[in-house]
C-alpha positions as CSV (number, residue, x, y, z in Angstrom):
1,X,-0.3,-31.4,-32.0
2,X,1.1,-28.1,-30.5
3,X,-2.6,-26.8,-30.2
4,X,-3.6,-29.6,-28.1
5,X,-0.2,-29.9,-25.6
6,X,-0.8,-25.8,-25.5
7,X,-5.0,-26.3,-24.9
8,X,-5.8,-23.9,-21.9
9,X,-8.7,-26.4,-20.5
10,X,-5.3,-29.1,-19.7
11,X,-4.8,-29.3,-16.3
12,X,-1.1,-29.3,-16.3
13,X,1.7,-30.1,-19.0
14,X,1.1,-33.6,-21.3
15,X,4.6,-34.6,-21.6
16,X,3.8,-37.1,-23.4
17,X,2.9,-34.7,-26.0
18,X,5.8,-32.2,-25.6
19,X,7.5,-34.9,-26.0
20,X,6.0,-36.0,-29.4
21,X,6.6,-32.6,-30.5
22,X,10.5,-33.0,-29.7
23,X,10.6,-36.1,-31.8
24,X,8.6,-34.6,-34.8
25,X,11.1,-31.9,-34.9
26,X,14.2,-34.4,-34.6
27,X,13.2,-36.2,-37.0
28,X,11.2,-34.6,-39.9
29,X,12.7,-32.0,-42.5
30,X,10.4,-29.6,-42.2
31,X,9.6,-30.2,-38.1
32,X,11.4,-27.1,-36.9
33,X,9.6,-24.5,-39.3
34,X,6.3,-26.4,-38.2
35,X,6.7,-26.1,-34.9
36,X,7.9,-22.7,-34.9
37,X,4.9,-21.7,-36.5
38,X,2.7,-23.6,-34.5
39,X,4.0,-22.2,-31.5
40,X,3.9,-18.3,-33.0
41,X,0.6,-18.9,-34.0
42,X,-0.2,-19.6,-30.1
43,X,1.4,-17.0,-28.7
44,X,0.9,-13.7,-30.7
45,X,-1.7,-11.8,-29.2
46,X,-3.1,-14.5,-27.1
47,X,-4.9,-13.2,-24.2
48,X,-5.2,-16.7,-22.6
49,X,-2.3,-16.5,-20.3
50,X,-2.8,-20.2,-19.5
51,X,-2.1,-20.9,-23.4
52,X,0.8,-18.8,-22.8
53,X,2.2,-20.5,-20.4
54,X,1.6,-23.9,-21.7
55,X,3.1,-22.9,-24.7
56,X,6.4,-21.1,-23.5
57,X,6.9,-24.7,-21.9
58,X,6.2,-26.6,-25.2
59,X,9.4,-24.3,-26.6
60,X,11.1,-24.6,-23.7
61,X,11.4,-28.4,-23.6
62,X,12.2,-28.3,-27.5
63,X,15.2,-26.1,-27.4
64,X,16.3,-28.5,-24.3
65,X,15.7,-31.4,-26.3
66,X,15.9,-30.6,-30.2
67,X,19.1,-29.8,-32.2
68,X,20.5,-26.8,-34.3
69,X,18.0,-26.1,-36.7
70,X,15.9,-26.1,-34.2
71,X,17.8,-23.7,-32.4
72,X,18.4,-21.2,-35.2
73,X,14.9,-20.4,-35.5
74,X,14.3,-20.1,-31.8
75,X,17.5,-17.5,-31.1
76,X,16.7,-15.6,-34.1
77,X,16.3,-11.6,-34.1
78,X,12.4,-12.3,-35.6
79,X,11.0,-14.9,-33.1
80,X,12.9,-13.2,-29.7
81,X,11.6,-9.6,-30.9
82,X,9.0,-10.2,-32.9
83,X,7.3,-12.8,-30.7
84,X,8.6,-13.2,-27.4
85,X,9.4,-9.4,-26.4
86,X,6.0,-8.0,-28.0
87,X,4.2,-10.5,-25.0
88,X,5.8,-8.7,-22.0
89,X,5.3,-5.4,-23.8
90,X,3.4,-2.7,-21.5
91,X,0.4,-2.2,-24.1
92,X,-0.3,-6.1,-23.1
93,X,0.0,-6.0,-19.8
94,X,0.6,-9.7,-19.0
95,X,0.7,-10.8,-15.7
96,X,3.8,-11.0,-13.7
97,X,4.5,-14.9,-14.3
98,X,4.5,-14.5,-17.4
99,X,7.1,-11.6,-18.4
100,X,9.1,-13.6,-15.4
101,X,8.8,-16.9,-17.8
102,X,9.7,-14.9,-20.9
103,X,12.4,-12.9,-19.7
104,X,14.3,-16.5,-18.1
105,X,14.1,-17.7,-21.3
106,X,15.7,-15.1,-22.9
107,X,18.4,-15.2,-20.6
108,X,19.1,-18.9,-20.1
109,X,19.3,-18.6,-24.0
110,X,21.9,-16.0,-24.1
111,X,24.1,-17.3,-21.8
112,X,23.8,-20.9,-23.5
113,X,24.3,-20.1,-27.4
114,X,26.8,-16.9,-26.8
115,X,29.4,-18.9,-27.8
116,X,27.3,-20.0,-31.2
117,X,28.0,-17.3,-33.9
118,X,25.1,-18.4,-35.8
119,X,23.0,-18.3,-32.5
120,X,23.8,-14.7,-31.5
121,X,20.6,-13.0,-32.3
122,X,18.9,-13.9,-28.8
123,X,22.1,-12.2,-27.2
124,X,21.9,-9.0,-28.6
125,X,18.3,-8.8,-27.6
126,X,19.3,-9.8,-24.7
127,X,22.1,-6.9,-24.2
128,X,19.6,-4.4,-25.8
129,X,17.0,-5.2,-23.2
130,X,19.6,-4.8,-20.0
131,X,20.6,-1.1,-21.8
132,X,17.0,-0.1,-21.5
133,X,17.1,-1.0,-17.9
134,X,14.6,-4.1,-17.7
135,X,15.3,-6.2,-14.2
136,X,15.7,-9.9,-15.6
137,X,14.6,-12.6,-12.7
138,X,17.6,-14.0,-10.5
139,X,18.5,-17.2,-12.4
140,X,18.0,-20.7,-9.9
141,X,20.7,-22.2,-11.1
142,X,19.5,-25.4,-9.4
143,X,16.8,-25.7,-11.1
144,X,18.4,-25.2,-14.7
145,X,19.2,-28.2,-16.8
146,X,22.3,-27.4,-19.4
147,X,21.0,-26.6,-22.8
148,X,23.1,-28.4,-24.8
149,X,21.4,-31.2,-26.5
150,X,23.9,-34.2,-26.6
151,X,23.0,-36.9,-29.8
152,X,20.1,-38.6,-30.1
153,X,19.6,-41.8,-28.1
154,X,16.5,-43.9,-27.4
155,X,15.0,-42.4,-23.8
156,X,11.6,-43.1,-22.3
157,X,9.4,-40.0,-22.8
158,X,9.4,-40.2,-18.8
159,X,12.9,-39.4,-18.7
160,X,13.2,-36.4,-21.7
161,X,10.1,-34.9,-19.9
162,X,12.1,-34.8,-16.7
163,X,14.9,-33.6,-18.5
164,X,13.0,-30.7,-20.3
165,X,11.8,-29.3,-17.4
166,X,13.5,-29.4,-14.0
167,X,11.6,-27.3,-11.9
168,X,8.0,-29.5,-12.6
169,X,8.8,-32.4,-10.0
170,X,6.6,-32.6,-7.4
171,X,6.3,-33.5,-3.6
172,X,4.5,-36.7,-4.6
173,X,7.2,-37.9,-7.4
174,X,9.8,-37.1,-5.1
175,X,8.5,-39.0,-2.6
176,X,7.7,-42.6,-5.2
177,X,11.5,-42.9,-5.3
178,X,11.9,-44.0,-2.1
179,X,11.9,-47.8,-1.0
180,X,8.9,-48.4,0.6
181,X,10.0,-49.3,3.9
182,X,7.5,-50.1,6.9
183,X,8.7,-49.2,10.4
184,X,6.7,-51.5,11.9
185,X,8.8,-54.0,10.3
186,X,11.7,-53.2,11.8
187,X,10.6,-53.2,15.4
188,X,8.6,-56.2,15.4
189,X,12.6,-57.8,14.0
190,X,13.9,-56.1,17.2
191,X,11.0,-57.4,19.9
192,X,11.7,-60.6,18.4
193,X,15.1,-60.3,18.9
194,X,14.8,-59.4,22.2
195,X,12.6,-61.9,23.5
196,X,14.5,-64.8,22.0
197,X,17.7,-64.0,23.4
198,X,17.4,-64.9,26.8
199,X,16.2,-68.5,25.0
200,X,19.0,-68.8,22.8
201,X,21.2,-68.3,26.1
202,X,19.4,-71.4,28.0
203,X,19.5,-73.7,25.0
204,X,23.6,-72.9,24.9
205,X,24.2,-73.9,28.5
206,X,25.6,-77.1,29.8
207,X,24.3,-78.6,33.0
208,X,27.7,-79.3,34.1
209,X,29.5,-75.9,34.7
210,X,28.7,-74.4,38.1
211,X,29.6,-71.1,36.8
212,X,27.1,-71.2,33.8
213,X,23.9,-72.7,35.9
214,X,24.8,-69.9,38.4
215,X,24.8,-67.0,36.2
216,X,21.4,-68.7,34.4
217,X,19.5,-68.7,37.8
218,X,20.9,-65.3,38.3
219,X,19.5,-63.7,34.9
220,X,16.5,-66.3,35.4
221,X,15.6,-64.6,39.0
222,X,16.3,-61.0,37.6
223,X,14.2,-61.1,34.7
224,X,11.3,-62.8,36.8
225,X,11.7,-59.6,39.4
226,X,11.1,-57.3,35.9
227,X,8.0,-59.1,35.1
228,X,6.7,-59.9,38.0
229,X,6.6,-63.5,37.3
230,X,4.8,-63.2,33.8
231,X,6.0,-65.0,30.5
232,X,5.9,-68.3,29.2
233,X,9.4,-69.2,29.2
234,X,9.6,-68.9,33.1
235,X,6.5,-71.5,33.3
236,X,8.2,-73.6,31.1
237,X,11.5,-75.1,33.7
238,X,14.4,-77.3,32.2
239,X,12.9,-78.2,28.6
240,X,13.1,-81.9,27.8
241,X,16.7,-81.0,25.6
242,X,18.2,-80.1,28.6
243,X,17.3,-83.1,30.6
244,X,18.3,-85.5,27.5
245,X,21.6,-83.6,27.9
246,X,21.8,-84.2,31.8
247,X,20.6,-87.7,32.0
248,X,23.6,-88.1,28.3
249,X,26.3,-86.7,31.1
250,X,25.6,-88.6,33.8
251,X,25.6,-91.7,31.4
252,X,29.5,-90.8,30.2
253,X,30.7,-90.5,34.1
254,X,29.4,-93.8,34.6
255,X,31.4,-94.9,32.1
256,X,34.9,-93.2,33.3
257,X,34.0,-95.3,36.7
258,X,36.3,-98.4,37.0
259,X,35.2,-101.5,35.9
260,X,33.7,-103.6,39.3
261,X,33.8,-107.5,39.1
262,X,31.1,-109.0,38.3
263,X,28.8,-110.5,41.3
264,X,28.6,-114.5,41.2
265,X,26.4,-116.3,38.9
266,X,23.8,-117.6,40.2
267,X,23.6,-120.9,37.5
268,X,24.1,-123.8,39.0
269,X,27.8,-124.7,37.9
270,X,28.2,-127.6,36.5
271,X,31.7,-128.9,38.7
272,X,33.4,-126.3,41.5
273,X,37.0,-127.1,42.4
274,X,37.7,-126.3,46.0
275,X,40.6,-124.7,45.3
276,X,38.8,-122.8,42.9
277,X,36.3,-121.9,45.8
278,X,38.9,-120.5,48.2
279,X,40.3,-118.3,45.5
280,X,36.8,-116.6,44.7
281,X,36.1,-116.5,48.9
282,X,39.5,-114.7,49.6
283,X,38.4,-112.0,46.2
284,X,35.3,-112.1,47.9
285,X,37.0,-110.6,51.3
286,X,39.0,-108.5,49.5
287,X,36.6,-106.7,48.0
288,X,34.4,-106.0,51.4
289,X,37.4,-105.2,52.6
290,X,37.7,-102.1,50.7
């Protein structure tokens, strides 16, 4: 499995893979002697620089992810000199990404396990290797994730990969978390907004406040000067709600008029007492009177 997440024909890291490897190592007895000597076996003397590489991330996102057994065979004096200091040796040659990758490690490791007295061998390299005057890369302390692998818990690959290794995002996964939003959206929400308002304001108007059929002319006759006499709602007049609701008010002031007498009946009555008849004349006079 370590040959084929290190193959140099891969066109970037398999995860999924390094990942694999992190569980086989978790969770087997002999895992971490496996995949230390899986991992020697890629790296010693390996002139394929893209193996390299693919490789140093493989044993990269194990010690991030793998526990203490694991990490006494990565820290110890054998696999630090014997392996990862005879790759950036000056008989090799490697290229400058390389010794740069090699030399991180070393010191992210140091720093990390110091504390760990059974993890000290990567720190005296370490120390040995600053005496003999070799320049180790400024550490991006943004990009480093703490190596100090909590318990085991059940995580999607997806998320351990991430965890592994920090600097791998990319533009384009960067740019997946964000909700897709469409602009568009939001200004066709505002033109409709805007267009309805002056609608809203007509509907909300009663026909029997001077003040408020004043100020609708007014806004009425400015916004026709704007458009120069275009839109629908100017061709449309008083909609049929508003003349419901004038022809409803008119209705109620009739009824706050007070009451009239009835005019005469016209039906033949069946007996008229004249005394009855001069009452009704004199209401009669009265009433043309006012």
């Amino acid at each position: 499995m370590a040959e084929k997440a290190t193959d140099g024909s891969l066109q970037s890291e398999d995860w999924t893979l390094n990942m694999e490897i992190c569980d086989i190592i978790n969770e087997t007895e002999e895992g971490p002697k496996d995949a230390i000597r899986a991992l020697k076996k890629r790296l010693n003397g390996n002139k394929n620089y893209r193996e390299v590489m693919l490789a140093l991330t493989v044993l990269e996102t194990c010690v991030k992810n793998c526990g203490h057994r694991f990490h006494v065979l990565v820290t110890h004096r054998d696999f630090i000199d014997g392996v990862l200091v005879k790759i950036i040796s000056p008989k090799n040659n490697p290229p400058t990404i390389v010794q740069d990758k090699v030399l991180a490690l070393i010191q992210a490791w140091a720093d990390a396990f110091r504390s760990s007295p059974d993890l000290t061998g990567v720190v005296h390299i370490y120390e040995e290797l600053k005496r003999k005057g070799i320049e180790f890369p400024m550490a991006d302390l943004d990009a480093l994730s703490p190596i100090h692998t909590p318990q085991r818990v059940s995580l999607p690959h997806r998320g351990l990969a991430q965890q592994g290794d920090v600097s791998s995002n990319s533009v384009s996964s960067m740019l997946s978390t964000l909700p897709n939003t469409n602009p568009r959206d939001d200004f066709d929400m505002f033109a409709q907004t805007r267009s309805s308002s002056l609608a809203d304001q007509r509907k909300d108007v009663t026909y029997e406040d001077p003040q408020a059929l004043g100020g609708l002319a007014t806004a009425l006759d400015v916004r026709q000067q704007n458009t120069g006499g275009k839109g629908e709602e100017l061709e449309e007049g008083v909609t049929s709600e508003e003349f419901d609701k004038f022809l409803e008010e008119r209705a109620k002031a009739v009824e706050r008029l007070p009451d009239l007498p009835s005019p005469p009946s016209t039906e033949p009555s069946l007996t008229v007492n004249p005394a009855n008849r001069k009452k009704q004349e004199r209401a009669d006079d009265t009433l043309f009177a006012l």
